[in-house]
MIVEXZA-729681 format. One record per residue: residue number from 1; residue in one letter; y, x, z of N, C-alpha, C in turn. Coordinates in pm, whole numbers, plus 50000, padded with zeros to 5 digits. Last residue first. Example, Ala and Ser with C-alpha at 12.3 -4.5 7.8 and 13.67 -1.06 7.14 Angstrom:
BEGIN
<vexdren><k>2</k><r>s</r><n_yy>49775</n_yy><n_xx>51285</n_xx><n_zz>50708</n_zz><ca_yy>49894</ca_yy><ca_xx>51367</ca_xx><ca_zz>50714</ca_zz><c_yy>50003</c_yy><c_xx>51290</c_xx><c_zz>50787</c_zz></vexdren>
<vexdren><k>1</k><r>a</r><n_yy>49431</n_yy><n_xx>51319</n_xx><n_zz>50780</n_zz><ca_yy>49550</ca_yy><ca_xx>51230</ca_xx><ca_zz>50780</ca_zz><c_yy>49670</c_yy><c_xx>51320</c_xx><c_zz>50780</c_zz></vexdren>
END
This chain:
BEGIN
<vexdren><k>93</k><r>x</r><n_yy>05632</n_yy><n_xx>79916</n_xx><n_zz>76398</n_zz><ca_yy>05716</ca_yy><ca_xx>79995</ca_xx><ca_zz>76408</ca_zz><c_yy>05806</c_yy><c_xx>80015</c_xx><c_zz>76290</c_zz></vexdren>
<vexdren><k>92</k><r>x</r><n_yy>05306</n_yy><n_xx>79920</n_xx><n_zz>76267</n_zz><ca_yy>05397</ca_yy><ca_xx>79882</ca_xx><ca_zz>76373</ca_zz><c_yy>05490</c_yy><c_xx>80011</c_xx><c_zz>76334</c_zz></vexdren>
<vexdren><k>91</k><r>x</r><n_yy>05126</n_yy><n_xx>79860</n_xx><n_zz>75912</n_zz><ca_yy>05215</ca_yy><ca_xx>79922</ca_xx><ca_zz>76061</ca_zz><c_yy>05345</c_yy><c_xx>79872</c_xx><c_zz>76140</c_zz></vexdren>
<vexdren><k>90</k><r>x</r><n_yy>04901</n_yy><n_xx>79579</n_xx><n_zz>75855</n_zz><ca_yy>05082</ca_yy><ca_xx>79650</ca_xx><ca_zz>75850</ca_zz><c_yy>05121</c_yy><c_xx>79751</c_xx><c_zz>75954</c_zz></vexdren>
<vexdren><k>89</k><r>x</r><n_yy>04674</n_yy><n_xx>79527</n_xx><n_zz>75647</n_zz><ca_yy>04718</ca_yy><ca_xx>79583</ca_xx><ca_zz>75767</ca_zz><c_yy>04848</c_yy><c_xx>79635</c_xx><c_zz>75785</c_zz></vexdren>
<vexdren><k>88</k><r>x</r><n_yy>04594</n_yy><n_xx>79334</n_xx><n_zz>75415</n_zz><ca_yy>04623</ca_yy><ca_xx>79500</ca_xx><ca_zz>75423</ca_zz><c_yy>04722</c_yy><c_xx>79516</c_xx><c_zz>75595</c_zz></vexdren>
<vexdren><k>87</k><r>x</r><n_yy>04334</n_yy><n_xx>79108</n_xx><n_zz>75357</n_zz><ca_yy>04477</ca_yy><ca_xx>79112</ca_xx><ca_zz>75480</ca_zz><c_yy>04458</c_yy><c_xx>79310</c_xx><c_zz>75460</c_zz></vexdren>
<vexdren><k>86</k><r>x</r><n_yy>04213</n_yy><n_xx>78884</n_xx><n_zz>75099</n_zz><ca_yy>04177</ca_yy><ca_xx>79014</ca_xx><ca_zz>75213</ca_zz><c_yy>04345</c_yy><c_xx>79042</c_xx><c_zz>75282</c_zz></vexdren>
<vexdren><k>85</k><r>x</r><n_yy>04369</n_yy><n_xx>78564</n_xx><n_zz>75007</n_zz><ca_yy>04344</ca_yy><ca_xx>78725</ca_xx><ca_zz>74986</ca_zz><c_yy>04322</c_yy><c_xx>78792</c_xx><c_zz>75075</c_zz></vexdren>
<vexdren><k>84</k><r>x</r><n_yy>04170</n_yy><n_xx>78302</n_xx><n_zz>74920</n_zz><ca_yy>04260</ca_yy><ca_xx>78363</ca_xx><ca_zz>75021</ca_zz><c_yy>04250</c_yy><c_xx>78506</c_xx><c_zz>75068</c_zz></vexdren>
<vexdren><k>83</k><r>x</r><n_yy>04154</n_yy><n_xx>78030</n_xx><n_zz>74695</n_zz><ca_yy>04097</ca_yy><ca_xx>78162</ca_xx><ca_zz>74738</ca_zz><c_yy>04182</c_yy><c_xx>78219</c_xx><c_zz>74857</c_zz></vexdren>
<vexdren><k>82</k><r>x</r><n_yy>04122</n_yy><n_xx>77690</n_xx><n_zz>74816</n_zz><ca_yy>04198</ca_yy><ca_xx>77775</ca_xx><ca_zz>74735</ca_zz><c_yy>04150</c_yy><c_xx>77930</c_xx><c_zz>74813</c_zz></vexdren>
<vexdren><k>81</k><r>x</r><n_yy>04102</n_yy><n_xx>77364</n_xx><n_zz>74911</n_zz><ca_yy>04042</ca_yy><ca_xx>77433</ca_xx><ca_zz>74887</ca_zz><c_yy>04102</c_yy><c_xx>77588</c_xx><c_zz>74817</c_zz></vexdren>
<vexdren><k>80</k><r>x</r><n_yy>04362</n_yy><n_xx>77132</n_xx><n_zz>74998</n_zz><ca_yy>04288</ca_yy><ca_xx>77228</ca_xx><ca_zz>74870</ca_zz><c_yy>04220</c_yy><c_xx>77350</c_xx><c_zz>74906</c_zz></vexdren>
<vexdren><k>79</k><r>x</r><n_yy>04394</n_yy><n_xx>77103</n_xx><n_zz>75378</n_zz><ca_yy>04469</ca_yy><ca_xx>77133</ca_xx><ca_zz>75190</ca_zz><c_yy>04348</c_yy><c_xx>77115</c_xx><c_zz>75114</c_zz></vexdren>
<vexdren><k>78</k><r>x</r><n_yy>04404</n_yy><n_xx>77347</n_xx><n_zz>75662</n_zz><ca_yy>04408</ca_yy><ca_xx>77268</ca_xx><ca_zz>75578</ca_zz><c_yy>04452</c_yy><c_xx>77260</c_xx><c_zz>75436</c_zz></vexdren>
<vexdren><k>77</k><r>x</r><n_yy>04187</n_yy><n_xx>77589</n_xx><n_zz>75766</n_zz><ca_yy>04286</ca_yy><ca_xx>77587</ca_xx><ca_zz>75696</ca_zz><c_yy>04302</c_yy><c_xx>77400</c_xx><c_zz>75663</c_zz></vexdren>
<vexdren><k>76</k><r>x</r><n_yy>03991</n_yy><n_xx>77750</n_xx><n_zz>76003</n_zz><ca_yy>04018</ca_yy><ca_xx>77631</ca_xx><ca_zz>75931</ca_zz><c_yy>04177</c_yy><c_xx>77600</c_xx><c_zz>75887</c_zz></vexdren>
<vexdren><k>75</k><r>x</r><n_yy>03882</n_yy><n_xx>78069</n_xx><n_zz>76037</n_zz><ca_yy>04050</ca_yy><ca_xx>78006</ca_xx><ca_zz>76046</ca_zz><c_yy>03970</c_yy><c_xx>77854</c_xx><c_zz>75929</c_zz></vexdren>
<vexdren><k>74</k><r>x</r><n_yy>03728</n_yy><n_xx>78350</n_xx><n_zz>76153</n_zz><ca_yy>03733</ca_yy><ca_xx>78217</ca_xx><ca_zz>76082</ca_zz><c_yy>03847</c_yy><c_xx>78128</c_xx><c_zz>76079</c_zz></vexdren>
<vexdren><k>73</k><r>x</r><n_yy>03801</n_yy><n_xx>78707</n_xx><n_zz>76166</n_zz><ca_yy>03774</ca_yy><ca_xx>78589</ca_xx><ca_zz>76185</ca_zz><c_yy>03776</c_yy><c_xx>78470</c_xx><c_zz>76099</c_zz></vexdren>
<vexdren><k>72</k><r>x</r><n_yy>03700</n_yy><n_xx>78913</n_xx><n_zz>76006</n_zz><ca_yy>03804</ca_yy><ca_xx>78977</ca_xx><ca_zz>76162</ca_zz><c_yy>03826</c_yy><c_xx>78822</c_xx><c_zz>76223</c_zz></vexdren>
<vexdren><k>71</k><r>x</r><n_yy>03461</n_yy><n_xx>79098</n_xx><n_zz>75796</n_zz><ca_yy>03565</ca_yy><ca_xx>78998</ca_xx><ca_zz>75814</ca_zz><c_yy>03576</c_yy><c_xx>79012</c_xx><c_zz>76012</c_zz></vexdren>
<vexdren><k>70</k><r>x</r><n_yy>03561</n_yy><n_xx>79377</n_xx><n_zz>75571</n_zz><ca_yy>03485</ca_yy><ca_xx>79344</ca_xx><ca_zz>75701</ca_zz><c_yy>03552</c_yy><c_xx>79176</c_xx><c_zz>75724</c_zz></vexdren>
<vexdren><k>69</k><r>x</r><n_yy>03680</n_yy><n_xx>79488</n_xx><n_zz>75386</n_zz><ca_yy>03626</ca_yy><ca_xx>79374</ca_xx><ca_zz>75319</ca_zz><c_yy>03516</c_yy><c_xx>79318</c_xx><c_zz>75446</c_zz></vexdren>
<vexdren><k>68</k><r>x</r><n_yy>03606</n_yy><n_xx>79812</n_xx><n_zz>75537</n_zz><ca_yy>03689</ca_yy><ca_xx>79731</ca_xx><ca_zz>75427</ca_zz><c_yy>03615</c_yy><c_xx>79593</c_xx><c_zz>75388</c_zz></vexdren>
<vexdren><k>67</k><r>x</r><n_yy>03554</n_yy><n_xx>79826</n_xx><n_zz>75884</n_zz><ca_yy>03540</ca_yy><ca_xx>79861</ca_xx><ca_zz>75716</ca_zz><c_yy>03623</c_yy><c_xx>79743</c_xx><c_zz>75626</c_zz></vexdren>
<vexdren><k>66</k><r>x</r><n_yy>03597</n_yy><n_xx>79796</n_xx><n_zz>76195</n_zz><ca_yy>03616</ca_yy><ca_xx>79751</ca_xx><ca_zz>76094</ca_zz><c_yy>03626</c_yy><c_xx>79854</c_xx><c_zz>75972</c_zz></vexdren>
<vexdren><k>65</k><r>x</r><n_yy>03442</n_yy><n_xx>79866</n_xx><n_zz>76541</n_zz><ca_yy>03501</ca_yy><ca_xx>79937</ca_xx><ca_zz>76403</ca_zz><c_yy>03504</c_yy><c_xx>79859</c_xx><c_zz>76279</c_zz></vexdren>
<vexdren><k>64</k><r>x</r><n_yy>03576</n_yy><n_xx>79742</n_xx><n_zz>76849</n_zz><ca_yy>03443</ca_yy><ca_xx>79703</ca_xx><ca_zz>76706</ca_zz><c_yy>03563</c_yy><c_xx>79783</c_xx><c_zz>76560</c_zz></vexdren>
<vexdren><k>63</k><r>x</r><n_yy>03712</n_yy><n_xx>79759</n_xx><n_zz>77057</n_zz><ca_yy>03631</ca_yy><ca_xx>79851</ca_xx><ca_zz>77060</ca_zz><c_yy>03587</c_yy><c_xx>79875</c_xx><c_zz>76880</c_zz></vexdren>
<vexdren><k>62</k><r>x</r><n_yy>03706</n_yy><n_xx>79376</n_xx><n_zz>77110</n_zz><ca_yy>03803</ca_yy><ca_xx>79475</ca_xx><ca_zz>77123</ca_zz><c_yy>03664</c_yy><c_xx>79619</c_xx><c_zz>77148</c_zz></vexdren>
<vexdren><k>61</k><r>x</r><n_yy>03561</n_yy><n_xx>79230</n_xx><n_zz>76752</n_zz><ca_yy>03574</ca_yy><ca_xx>79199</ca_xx><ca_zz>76946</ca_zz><c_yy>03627</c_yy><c_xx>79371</c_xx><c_zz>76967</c_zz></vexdren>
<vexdren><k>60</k><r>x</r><n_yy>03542</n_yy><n_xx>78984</n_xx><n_zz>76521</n_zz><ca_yy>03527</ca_yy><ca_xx>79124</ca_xx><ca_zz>76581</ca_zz><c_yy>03637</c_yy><c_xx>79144</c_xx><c_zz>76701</c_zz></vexdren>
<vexdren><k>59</k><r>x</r><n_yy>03539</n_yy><n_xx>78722</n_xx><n_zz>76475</n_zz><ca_yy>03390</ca_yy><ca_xx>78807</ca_xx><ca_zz>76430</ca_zz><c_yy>03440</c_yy><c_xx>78913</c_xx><c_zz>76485</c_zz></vexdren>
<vexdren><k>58</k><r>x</r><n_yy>03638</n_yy><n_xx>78425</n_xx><n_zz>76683</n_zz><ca_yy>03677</ca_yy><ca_xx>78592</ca_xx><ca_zz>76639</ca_zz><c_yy>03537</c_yy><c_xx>78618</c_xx><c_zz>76582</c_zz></vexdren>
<vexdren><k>57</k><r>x</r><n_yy>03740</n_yy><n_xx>78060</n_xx><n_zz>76512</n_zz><ca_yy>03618</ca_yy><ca_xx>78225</ca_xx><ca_zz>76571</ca_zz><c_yy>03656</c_yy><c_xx>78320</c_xx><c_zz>76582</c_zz></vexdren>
<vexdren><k>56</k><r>x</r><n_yy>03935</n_yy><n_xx>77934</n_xx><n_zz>76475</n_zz><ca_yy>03803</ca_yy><ca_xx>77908</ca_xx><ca_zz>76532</ca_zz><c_yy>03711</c_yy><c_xx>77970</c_xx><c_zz>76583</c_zz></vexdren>
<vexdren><k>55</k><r>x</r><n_yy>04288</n_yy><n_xx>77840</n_xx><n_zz>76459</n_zz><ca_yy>04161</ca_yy><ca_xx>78028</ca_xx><ca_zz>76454</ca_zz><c_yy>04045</c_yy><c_xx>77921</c_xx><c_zz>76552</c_zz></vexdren>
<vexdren><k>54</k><r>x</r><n_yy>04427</n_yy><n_xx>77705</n_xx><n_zz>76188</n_zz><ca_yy>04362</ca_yy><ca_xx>77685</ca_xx><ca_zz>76324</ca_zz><c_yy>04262</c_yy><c_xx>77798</c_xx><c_zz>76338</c_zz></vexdren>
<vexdren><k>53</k><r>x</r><n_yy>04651</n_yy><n_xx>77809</n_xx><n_zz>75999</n_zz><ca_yy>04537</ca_yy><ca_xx>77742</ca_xx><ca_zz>76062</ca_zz><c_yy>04519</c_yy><c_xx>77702</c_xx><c_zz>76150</c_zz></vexdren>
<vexdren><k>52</k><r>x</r><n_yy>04848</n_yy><n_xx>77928</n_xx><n_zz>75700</n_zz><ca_yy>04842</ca_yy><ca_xx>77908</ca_xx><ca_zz>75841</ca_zz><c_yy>04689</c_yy><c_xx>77807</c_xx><c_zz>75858</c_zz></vexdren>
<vexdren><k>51</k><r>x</r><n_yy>04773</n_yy><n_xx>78267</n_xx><n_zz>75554</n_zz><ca_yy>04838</ca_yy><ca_xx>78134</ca_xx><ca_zz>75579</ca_zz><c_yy>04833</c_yy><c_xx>78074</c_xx><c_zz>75674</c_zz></vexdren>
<vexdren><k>50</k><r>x</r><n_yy>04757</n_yy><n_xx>78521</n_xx><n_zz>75665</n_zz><ca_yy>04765</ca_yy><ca_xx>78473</ca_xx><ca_zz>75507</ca_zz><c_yy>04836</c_yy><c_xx>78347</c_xx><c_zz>75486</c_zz></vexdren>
<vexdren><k>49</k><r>x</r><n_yy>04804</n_yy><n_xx>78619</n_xx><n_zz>75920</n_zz><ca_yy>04757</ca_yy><ca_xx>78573</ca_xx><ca_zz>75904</ca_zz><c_yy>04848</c_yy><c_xx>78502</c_xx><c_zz>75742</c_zz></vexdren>
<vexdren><k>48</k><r>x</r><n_yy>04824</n_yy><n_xx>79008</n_xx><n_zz>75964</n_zz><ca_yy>04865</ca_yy><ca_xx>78917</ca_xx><ca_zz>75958</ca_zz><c_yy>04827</c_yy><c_xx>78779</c_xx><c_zz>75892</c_zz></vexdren>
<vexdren><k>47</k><r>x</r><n_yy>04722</n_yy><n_xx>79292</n_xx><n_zz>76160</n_zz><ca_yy>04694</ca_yy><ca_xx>79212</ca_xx><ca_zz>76072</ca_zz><c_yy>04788</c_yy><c_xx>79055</c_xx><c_zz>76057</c_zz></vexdren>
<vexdren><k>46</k><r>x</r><n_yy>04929</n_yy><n_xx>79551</n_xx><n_zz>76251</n_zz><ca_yy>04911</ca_yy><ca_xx>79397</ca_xx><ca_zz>76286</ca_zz><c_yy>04827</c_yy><c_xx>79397</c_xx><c_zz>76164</c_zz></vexdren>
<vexdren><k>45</k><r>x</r><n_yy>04850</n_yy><n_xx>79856</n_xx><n_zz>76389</n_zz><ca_yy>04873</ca_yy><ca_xx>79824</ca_xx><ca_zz>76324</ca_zz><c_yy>04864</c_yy><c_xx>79652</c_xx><c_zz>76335</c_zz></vexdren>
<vexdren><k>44</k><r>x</r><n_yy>04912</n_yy><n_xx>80231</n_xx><n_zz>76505</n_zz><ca_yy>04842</ca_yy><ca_xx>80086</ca_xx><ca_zz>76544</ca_zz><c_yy>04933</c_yy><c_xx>79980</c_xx><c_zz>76453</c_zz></vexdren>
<vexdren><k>43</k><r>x</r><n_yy>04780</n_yy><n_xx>80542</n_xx><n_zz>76497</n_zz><ca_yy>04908</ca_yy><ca_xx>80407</ca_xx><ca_zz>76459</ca_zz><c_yy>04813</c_yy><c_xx>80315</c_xx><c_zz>76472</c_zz></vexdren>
<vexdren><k>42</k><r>x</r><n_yy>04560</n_yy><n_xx>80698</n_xx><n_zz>76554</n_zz><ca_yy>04663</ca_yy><ca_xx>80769</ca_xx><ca_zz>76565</ca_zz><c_yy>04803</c_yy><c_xx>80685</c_xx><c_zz>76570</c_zz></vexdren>
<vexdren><k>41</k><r>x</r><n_yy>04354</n_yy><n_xx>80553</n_xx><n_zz>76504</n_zz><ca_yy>04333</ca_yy><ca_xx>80657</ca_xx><ca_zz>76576</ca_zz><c_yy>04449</c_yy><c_xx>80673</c_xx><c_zz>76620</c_zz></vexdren>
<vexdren><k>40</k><r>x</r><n_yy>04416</n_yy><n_xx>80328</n_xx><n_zz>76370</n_zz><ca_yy>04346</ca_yy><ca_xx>80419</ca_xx><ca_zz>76289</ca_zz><c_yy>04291</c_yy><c_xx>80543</c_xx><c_zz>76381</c_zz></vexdren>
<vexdren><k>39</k><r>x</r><n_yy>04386</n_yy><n_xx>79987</n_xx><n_zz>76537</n_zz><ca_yy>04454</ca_yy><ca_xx>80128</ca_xx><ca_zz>76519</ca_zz><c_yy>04365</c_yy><c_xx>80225</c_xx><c_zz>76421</c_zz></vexdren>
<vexdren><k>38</k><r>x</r><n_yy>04540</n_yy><n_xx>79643</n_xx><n_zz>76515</n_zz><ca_yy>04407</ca_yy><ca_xx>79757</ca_xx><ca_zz>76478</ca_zz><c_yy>04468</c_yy><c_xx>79903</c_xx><c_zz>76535</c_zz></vexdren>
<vexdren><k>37</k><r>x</r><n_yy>04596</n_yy><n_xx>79352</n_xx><n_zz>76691</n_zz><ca_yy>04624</ca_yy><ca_xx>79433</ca_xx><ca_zz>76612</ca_zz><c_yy>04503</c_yy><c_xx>79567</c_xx><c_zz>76628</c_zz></vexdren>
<vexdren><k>36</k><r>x</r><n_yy>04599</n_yy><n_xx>79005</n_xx><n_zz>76518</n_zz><ca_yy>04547</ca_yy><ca_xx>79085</ca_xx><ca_zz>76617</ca_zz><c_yy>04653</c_yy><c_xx>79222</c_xx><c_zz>76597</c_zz></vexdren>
<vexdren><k>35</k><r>x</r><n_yy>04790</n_yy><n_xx>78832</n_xx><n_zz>76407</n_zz><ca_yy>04683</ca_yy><ca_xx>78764</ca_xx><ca_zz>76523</ca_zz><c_yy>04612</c_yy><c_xx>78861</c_xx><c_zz>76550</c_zz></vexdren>
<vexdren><k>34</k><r>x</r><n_yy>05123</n_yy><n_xx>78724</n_xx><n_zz>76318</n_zz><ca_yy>05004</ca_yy><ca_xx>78903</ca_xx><ca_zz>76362</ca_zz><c_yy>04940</c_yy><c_xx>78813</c_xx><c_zz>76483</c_zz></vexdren>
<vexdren><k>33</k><r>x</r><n_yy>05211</n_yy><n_xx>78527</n_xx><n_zz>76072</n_zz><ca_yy>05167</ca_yy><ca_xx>78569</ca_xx><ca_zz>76210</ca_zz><c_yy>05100</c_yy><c_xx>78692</c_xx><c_zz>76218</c_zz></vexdren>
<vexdren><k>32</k><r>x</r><n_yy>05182</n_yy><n_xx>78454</n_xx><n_zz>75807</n_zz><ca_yy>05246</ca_yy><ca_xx>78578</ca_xx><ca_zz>75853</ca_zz><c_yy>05292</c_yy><c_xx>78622</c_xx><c_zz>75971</c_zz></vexdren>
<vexdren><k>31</k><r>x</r><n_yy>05197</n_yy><n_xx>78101</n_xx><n_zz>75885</n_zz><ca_yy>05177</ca_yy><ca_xx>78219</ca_xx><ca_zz>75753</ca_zz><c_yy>05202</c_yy><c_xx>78316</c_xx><c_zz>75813</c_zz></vexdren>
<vexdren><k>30</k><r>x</r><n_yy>05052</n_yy><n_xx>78055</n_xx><n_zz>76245</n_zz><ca_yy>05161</ca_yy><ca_xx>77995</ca_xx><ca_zz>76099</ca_zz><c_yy>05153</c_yy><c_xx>78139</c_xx><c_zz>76036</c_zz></vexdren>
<vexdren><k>29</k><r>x</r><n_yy>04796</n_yy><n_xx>77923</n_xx><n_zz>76362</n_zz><ca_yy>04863</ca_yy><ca_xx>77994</ca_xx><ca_zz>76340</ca_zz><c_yy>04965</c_yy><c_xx>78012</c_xx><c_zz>76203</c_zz></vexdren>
<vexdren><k>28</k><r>x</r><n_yy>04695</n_yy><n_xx>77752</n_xx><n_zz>76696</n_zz><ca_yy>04727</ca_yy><ca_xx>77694</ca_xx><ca_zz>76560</ca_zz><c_yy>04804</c_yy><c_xx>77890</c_xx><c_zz>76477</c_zz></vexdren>
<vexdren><k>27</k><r>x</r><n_yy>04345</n_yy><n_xx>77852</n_xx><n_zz>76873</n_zz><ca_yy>04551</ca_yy><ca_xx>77835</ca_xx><ca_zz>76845</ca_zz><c_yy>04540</c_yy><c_xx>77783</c_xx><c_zz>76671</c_zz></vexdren>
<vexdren><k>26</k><r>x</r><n_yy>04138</n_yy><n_xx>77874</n_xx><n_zz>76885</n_zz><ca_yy>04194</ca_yy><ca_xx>77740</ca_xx><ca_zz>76954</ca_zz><c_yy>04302</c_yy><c_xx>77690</c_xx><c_zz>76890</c_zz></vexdren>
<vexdren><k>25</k><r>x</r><n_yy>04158</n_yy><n_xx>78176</n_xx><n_zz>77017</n_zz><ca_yy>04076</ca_yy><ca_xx>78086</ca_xx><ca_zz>76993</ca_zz><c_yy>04114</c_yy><c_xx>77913</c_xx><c_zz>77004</c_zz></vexdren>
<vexdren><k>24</k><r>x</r><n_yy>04509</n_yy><n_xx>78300</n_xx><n_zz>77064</n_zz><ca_yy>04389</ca_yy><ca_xx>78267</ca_xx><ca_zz>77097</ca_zz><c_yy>04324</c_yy><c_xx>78199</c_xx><c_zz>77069</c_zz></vexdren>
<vexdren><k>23</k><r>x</r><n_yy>04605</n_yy><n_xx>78575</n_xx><n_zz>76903</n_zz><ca_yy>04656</ca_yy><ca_xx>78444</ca_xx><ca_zz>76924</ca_zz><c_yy>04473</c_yy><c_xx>78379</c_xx><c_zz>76953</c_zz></vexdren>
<vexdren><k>22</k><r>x</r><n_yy>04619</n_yy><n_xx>78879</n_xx><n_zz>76934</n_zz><ca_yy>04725</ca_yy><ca_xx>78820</ca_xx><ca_zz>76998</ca_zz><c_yy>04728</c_yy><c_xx>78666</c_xx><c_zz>76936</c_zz></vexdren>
<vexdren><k>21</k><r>x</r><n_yy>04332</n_yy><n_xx>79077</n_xx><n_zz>77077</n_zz><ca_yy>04325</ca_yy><ca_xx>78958</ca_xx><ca_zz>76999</ca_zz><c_yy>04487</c_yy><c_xx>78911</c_xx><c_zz>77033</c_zz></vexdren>
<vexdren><k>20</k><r>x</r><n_yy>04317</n_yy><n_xx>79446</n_xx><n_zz>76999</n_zz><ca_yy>04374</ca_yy><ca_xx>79376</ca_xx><ca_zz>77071</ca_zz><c_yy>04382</c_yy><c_xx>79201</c_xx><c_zz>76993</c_zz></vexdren>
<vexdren><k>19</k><r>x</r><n_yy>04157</n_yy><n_xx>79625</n_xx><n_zz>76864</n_zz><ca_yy>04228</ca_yy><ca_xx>79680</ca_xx><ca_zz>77003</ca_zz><c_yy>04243</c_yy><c_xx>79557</c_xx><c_zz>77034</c_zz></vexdren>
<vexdren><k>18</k><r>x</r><n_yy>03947</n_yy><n_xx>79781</n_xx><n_zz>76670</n_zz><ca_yy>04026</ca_yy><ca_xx>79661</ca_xx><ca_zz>76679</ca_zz><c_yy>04047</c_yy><c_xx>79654</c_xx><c_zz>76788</c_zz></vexdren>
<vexdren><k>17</k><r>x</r><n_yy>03983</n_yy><n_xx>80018</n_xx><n_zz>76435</n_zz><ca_yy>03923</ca_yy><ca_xx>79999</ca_xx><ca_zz>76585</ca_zz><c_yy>04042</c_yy><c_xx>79882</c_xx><c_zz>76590</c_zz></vexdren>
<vexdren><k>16</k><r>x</r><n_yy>03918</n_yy><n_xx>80091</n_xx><n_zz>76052</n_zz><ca_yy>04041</ca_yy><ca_xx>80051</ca_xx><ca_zz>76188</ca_zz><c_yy>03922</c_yy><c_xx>80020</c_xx><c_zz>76307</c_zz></vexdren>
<vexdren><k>15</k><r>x</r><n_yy>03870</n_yy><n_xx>80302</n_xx><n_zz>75797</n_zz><ca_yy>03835</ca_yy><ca_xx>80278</ca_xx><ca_zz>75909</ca_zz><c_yy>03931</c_yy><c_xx>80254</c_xx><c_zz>75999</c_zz></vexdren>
<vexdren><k>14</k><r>x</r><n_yy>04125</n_yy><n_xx>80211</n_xx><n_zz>75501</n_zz><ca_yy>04048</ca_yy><ca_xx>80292</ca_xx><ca_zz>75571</ca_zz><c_yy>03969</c_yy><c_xx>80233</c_xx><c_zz>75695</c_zz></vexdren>
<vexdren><k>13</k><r>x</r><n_yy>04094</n_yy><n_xx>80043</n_xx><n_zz>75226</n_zz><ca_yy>04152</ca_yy><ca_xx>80040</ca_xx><ca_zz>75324</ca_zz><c_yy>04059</c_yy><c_xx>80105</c_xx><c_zz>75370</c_zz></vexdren>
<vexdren><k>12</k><r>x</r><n_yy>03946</n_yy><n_xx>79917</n_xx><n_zz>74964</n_zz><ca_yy>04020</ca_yy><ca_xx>80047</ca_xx><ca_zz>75013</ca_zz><c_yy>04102</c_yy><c_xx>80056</c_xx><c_zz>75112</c_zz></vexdren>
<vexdren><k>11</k><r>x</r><n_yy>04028</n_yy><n_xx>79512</n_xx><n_zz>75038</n_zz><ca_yy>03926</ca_yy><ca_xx>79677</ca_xx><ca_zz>74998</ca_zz><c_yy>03996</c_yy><c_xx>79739</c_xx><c_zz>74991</c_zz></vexdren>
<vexdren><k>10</k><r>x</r><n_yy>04114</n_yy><n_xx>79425</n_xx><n_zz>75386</n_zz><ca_yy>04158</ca_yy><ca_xx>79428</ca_xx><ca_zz>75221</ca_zz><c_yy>04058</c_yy><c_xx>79550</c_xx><c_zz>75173</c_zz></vexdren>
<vexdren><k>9</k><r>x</r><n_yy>03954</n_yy><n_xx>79233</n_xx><n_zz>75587</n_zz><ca_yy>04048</ca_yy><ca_xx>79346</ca_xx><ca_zz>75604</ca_zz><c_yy>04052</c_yy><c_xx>79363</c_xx><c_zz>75433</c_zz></vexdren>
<vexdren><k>8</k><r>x</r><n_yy>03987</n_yy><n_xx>78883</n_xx><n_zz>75611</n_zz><ca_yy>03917</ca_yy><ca_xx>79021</ca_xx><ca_zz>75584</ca_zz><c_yy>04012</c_yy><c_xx>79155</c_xx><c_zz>75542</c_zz></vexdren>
<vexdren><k>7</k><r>x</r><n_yy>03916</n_yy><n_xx>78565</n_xx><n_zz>75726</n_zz><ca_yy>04029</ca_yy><ca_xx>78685</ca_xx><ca_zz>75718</ca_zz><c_yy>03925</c_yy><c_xx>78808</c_xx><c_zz>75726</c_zz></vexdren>
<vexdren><k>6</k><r>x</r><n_yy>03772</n_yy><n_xx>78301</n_xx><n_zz>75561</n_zz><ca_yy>03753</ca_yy><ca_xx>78436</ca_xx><ca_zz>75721</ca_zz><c_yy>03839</c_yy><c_xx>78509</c_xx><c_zz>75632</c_zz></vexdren>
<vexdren><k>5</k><r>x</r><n_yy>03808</n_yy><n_xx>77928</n_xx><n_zz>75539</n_zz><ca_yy>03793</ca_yy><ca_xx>78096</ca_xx><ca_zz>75516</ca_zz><c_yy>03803</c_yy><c_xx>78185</c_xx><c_zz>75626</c_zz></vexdren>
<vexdren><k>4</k><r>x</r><n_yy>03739</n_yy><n_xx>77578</n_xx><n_zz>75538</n_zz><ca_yy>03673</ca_yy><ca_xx>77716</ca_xx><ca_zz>75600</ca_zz><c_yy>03724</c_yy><c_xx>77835</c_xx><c_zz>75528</c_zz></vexdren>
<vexdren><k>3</k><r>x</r><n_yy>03930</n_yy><n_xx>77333</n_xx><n_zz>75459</n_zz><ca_yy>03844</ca_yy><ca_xx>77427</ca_xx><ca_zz>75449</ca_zz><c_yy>03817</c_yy><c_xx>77554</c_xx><c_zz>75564</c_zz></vexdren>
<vexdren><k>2</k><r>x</r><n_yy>04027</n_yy><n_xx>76979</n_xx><n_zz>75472</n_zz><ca_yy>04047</ca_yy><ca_xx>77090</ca_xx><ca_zz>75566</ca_zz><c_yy>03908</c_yy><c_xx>77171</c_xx><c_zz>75516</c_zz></vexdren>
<vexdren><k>1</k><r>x</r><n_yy>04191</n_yy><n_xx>76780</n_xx><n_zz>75244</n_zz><ca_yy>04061</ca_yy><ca_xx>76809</ca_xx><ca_zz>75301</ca_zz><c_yy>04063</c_yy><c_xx>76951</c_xx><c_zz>75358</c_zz></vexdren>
END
């Protein structure tokens, strides 16, 4: 049975600017994909997708300041139902 979760930036994590969407509305995405990426100001960074889906929604659009535990989109998952951990941001490079 196919669920609903939103990818969320992880608590304690600092202020990110979300720069860039890299898989599009629609798309299918496999575990540990980078479907966007952030910057702090200074490094830019991937979020990566937890598991895999289908991306249904963006909640945050290029410019939009993310906080901790912000969510960054919707992803229909298939399966079991099951929790799905906030996303710590990876640096590039």
């Amino acid at each position: 049975m196919p669920f609903i979760y939103e990818l969320k930036i992880a608590a304690g994590e600092p202020s990110y600017t979300f720069v860039q969407q890299l898989v599009a509305l629609g798309s299918l995405m496999e575990q540990g994909q980078a479907i966007c990426t952030l910057t702090d100001g200074k490094t830019e960074f991937h979020l990566a997708a937890p598991r895999e889906g289908l991306l249904v929604e963006w909640l945050a659009e290029h410019g939009a300041v993310l906080e901790d535990m912000d969510s960054v989109a919707r992803v229909v998952s298939d399966g079991a139902e099951v929790a799905v951990p906030a996303i710590v941001p990876v640096r590039l490079g």
